[in-house]
Structures are given as C-alpha cells and as structure tokens.
C-alpha positions in Angstrom: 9.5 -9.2 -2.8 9.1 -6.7 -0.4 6.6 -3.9 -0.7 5.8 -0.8 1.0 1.8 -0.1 0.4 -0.1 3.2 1.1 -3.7 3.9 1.9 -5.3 7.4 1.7 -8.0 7.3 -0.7 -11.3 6.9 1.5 -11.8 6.8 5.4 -8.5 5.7 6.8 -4.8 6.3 6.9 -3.7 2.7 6.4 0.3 1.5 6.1 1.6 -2.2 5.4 5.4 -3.6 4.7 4.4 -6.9 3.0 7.3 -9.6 2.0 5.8 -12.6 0.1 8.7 -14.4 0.7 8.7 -14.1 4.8 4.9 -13.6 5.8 5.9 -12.9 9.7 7.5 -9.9 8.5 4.3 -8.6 7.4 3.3 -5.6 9.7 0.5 -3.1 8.9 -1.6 -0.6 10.8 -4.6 1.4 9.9 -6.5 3.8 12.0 -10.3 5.5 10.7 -10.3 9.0 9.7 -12.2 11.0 7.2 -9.6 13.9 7.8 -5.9 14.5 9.2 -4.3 11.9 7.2 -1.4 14.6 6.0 -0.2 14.8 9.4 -1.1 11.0 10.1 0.7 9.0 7.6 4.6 10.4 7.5 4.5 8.7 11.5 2.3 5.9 10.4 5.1 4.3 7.5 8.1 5.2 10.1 6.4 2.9 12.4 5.2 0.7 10.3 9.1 0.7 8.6 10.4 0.3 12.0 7.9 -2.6 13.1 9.2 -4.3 9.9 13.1 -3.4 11.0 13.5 -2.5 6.8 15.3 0.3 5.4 13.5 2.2 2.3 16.3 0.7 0.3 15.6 -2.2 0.7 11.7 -2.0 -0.8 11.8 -3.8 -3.8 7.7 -1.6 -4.6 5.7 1.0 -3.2 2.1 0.6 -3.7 -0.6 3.5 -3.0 -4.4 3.4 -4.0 -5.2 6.1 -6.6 -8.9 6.3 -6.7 -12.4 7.0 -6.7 -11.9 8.5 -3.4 -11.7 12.0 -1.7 -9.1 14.5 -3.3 -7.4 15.6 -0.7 -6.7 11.9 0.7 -5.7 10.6 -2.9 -3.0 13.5 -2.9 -1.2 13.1 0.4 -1.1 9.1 0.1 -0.1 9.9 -3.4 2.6 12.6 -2.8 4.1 10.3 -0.1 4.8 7.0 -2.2 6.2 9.5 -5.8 8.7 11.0 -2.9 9.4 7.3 -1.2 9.9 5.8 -4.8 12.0 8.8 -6.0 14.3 9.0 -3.0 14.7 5.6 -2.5 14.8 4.5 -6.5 12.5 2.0 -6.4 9.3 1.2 -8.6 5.4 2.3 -7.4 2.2 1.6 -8.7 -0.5 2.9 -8.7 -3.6 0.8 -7.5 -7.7 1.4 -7.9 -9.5 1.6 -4.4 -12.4 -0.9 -6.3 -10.2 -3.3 -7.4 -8.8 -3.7 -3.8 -12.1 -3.3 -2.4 -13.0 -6.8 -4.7 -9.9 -8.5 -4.6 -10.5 -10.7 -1.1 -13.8 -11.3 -2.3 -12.8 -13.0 -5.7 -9.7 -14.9 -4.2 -12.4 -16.7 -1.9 -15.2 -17.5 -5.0 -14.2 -15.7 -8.5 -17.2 -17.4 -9.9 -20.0 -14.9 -8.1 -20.3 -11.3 -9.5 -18.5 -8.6 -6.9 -19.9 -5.1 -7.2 -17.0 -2.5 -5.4 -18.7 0.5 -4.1 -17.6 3.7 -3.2 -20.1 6.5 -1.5 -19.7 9.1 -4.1 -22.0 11.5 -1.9 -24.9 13.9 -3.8 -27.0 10.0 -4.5 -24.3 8.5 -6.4 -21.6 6.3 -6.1 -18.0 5.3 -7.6 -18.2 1.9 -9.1 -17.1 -1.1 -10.6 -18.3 -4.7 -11.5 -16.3 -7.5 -12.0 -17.5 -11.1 -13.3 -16.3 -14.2 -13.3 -12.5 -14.4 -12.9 -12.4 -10.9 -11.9 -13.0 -10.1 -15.4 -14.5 -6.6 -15.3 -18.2 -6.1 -16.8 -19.2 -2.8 -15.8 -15.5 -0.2 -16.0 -14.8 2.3 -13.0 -17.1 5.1 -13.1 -19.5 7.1 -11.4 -23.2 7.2 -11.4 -26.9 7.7 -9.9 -27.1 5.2 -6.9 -30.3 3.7 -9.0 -28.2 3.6 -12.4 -25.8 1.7 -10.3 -28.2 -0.6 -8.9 -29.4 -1.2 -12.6 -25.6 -2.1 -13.2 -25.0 -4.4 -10.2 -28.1 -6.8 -10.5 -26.3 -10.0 -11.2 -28.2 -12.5 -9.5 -27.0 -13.3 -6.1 -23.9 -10.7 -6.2 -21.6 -9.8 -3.7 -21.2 -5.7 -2.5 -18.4 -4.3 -1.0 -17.4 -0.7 -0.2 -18.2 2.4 1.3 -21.1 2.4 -0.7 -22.5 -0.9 -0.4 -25.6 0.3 1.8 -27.2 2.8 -0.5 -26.7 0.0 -3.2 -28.6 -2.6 -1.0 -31.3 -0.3 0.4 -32.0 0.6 -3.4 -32.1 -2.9 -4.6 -34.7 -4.1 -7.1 -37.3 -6.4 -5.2 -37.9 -8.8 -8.0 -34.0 -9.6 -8.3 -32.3 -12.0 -6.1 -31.0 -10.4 -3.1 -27.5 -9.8 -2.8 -25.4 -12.6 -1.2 -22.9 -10.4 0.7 -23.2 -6.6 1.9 -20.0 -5.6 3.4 -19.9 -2.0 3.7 -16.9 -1.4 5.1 -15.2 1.7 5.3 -11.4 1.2 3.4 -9.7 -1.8 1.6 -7.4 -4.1 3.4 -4.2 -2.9 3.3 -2.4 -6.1 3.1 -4.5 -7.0 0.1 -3.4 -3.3 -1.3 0.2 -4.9 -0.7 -0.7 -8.1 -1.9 -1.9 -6.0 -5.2 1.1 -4.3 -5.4 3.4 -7.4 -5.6 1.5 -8.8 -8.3 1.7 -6.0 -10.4 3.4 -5.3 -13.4 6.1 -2.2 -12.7 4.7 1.2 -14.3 6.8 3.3 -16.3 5.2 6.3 -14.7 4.3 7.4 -11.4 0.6 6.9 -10.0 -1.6 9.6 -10.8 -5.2 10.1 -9.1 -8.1 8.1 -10.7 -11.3 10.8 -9.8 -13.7 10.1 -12.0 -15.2 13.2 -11.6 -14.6 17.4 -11.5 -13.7 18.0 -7.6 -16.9 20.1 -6.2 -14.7 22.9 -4.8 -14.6 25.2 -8.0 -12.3 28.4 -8.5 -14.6 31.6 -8.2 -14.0 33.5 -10.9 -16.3 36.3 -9.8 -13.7 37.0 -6.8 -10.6 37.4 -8.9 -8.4 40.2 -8.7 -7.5 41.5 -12.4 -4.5 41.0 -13.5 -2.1 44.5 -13.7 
C-alpha cells in the first residue's frame, strides 16, 4: 500500500509517501513552524511526491491528522488531503494528533500506560490516555493541566506531546514519577503514514477533531445591520 500522509495540526508542516510493501521508497520531510504552513505544504508533498518518483494516482490512501491542534493548521493540512483524495479518487482518513503522538510508544512496550499531550494554552491541555494494548482509558478531551495530571497518574507512565512539560512539572509528589517525558513538538510523520495504512477506509472525508470553541469569536457589537 502506498500512502500519502499529511501533517498540519501542531508545530510543523510535515509530508511522508509511505509504501509497506517497499520501505526504501519511504521519503518524508518535516520542517518546525507554528505559522506559514498554507504556503509551506502544496511545495512540501510535490517534493516529497517527487522524492518518491509516484504519481497521485497511484496512492492507494491519503492520511492527514485531524486534531486537537491549532485551527488554522488543522484546515490547510485538512483542505489539502479532501482536494488530493477528490482529484485523484482515492480514500483519506482522517487521524487524531494523540493517537499518533502514542503510537511509537505502545509498538515498543503496550503494557505501560502512555498519556499523549497536547499544550492546549490558557493552563490546559488536549488529552488522551491509553492502557494496556493501546486500549484507551481516559477519551480525547480537553482539561485543566491539574485535572489532567489527576487523569494521567498511572504509576510509572509514559508522556508524550506538546504538552508533556506542564504535565510533568505538575505531577503529584507522592505518585511514581513518570518513566518517559518526551515533549516533543509534532508526531512522526511516518508513524502518521504507518496509521494511515492500518486503517479501515472512511466513508467520509476527515473533518477537524477541536475539542473546544476556537478563541477568535465573531463581534457582534461591530456588525453592520442588515438592509
């Protein structure tokens, strides 16, 4: 399978062309940025298509990360794999930022709780805790960094995200410490591929997981009536 997958959702513009059945055809890039990725990633997935020397036709998935993460980010990456999947007439899926953030982690040990973090900003935090097997225990949503922390204290668990930090600084000091902070920026995007492939094929396209209202609000004192 071959699969185009598309990162936007946090602090990068990320691109990978996966085929699990020819590994040294796998090519990726992924370059930090908190803004820009609009005019970033349309470049990034022709080189990255180009690299890979594979047509759009002949993606058998496209793969983009829907969420927790900033609006703006989650529409462009978004936007870009609906038009690939539409013009080329191929499947996409739609895949949570958490769930990629934890999937490396429970491939190496699914026996150790993971808690995927994502800085939320305003003291809180997107989240997600998943148990043994991956199995989830605690469902994607957003709360207080100490409600969180409440959440995530499973014994020696591993954290992962953008907001593993405000987790760890806030642990409890009577638990046992966390085994892993890893509080890295964005998911891998090969493992957003790898994700992708192992999907089952949606019947719809992605759609933006937020979790939340955005903070930019319509002012409604600043309307023009209508005529």
């Amino acid at each position: 399978m071959r699969v185009l997958a598309i990162d936007t959702a946090l602090s990068a513009c990320a691109v990978a062309v996966l085929d699990t059945d020819e590994s040294a055809n796998n090519v990726s890039e992924s370059v930090a940025m908190a803004r820009g990725q609009a005019e970033a990633l349309m470049p990034m997935i022709a080189r990255v298509m180009d690299d890979a020397n594979i047509e759009f036709v002949e993606l058998d998935r496209i793969a983009v990360t829907t969420g927790p993460g900033s609006f703006t980010g989650l529409r462009v990456g978004i936007a870009a794999a609906r038009g690939i999947a539409m013009a080329a007439a191929k499947p996409a899926v739609g895949l949570s930022t958490l769930t990629a953030y934890a999937a490396p982690l429970i491939a190496q040990d699914d026996t150790t709780p993971v808690v995927a973090v994502v800085d939320a900003r305003h003291d809180q935090v997107y989240m997600q805790v998943f148990g043994a097997g991956g199995r989830t225990l605690v469902s994607p949503r957003i709360a207080p960094v100490r409600e969180a922390v409440r959440a995530a204290a499973l014994g020696a668990a591993r954290i992962i995200g953008s907001g593993a930090n405000l987790i760890a600084a806030a642990w409890p000091s009577g638990e046992a410490p966390p085994s892993l902070v890893d509080p890295r920026s964005a998911p891998d995007i090969l493992w957003i591929a790898r994700l992708g492939a192992a999907a089952s094929d949606g019947h719809a396209l992605p759609k933006p997981l937020y979790l939340r209202a955005p903070d930019a609000q319509p002012q409604d004192a600043s309307r023009l009536p209508r005529r």
